[in-house]
C-alpha positions as CSV (number, residue, x, y, z in Angstrom):
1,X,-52.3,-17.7,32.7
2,X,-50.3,-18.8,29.9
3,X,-47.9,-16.9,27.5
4,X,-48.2,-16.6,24.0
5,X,-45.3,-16.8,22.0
6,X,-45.2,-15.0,18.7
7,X,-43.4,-17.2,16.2
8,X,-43.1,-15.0,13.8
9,X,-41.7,-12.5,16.0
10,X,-39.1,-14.8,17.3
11,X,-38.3,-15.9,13.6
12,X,-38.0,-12.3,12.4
13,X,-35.4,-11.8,15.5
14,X,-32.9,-14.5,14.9
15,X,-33.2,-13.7,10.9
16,X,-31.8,-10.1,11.9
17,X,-29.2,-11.9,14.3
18,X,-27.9,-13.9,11.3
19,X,-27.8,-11.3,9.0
20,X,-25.8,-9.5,12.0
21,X,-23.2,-12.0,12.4
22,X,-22.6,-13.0,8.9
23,X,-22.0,-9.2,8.2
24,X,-19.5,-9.5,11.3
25,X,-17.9,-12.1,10.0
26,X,-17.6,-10.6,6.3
27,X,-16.2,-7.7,7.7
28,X,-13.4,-9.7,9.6
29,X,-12.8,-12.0,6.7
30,X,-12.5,-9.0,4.5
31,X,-9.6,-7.0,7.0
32,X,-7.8,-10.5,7.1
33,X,-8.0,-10.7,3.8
34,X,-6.2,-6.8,3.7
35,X,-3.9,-7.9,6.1
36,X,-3.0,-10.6,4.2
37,X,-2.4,-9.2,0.8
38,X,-0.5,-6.1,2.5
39,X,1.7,-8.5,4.5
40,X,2.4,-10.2,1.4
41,X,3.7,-6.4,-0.2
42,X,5.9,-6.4,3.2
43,X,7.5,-9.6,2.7
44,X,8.1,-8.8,-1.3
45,X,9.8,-5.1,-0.4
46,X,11.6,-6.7,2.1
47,X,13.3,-9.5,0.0
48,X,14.0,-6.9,-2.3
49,X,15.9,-4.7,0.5
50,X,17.8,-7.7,1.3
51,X,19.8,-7.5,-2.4
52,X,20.3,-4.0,-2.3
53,X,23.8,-2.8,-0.7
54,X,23.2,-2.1,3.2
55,X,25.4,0.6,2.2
56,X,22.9,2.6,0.4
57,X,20.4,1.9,3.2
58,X,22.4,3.6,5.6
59,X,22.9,6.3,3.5
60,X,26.5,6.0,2.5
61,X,27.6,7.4,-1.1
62,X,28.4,4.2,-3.5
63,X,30.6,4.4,-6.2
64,X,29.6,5.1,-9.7
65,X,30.5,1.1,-10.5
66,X,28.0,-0.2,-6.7
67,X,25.0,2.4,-8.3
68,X,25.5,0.8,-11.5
69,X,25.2,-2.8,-9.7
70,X,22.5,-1.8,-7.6
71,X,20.7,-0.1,-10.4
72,X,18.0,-3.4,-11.2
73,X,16.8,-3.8,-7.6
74,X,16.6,-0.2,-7.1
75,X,14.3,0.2,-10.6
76,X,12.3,-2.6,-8.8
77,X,11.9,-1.0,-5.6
78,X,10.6,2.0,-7.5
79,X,8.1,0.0,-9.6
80,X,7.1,-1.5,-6.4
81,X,6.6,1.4,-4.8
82,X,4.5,2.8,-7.3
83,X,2.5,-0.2,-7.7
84,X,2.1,0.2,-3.3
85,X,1.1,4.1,-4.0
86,X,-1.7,2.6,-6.4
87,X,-2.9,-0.1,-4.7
88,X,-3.6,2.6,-1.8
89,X,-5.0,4.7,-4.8
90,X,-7.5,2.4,-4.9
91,X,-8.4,1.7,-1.6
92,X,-6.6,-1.8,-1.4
93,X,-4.3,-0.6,1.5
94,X,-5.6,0.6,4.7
95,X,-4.7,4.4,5.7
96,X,-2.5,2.7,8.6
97,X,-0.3,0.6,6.5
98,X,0.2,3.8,4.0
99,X,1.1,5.9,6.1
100,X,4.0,3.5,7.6
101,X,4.6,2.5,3.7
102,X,5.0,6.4,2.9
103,X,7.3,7.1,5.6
104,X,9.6,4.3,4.4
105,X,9.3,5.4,0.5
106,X,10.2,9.4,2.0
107,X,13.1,8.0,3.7
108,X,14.4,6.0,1.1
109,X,14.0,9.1,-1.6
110,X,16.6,10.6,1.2
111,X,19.4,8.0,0.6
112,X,22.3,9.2,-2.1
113,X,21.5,6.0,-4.0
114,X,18.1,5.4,-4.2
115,X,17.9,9.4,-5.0
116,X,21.0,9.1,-7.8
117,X,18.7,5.8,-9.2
118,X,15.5,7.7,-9.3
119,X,17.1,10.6,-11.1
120,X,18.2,8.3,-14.1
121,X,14.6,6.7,-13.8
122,X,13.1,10.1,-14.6
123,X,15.1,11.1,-17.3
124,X,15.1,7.8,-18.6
125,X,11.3,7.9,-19.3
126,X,8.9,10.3,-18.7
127,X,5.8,8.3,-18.9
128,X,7.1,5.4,-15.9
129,X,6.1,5.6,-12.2
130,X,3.5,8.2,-12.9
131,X,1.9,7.6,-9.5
132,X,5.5,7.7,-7.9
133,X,6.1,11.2,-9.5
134,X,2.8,12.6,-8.2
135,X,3.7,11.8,-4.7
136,X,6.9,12.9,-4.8
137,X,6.0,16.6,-6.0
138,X,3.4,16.9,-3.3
139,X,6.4,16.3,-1.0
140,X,5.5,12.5,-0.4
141,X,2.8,14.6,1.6
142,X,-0.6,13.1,-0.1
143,X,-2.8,10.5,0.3
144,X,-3.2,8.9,-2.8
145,X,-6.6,7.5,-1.8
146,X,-7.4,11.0,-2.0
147,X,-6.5,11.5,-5.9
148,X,-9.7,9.1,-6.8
149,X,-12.7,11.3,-6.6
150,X,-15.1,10.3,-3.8
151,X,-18.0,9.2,-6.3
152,X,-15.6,6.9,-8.3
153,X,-14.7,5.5,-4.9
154,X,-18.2,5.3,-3.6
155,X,-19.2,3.4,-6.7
156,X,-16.6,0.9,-6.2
């Protein structure tokens, strides 16, 4: 007795394989591609630690004359913390690397000069770090992904 082989059925089974793995493998490309760009924020924030005193990251209280010094990298940590609490606004940083990123920005908000900086920021300019504001009166609590509402992010 011989078998018969249905083509067609065969075709239609390796067409829905393909499809399968190519969806596999655009979901893998996708999270490199996330790690990637998130690993990239890393390295930036961590160049930028580097010229700010190691004094004010462990804590210490710096003169009126080290704030002022430190004052330029410290404005460009916050703008690039805000631009981080957007980016995970908008769904461009997983919920793992956020919350590691928040618990940085929270501990950072602690330290005399970061928190002397960000008070001349704010009265400075009401209308800069907006996203940076919000998180800090919900305690640095939120999830910013959360602010978008879920049909703006489903139609993204």
């Amino acid at each position: 007795m011989t078998a018969i082989v249905d083509w067609s059925a065969v075709g239609s089974l390796f067409t829905a394989l393909a499809v399968l793995v190519a969806a596999w493998q655009l979901r893998r490309g996708t999270a490199q591609a996330r790690v990637n760009f998130e690993d990239e924020l890393s390295r930036e924030y961590r160049e930028l630690a580097r010229n700010i005193p190691v004094t004010a990251h462990l804590g210490e209280e710096l003169s009126p004359e080290e704030v002022e010094g430190a004052f330029p990298r410290l404005y460009q940590y916050f703008d690039l913390t805000n631009e981080q609490i957007f980016l995970r606004m908008n769904g461009r940083v997983s919920r793992a690397t956020w919350l590691n990123w928040r618990e940085g920005i929270q501990s950072n908000f602690g330290r005399p000069a970061f928190a002397q900086a960000w008070t001349r920021v704010k009265k400075s300019s009401a209308s800069t770090f907006s996203e940076l504001r919000k998180l800090e009166a919900n305690a640095f609590s939120d999830d910013p992904r959360g602010w978008v509402p879920v049909w703006k992010r489903l139609w993204r």
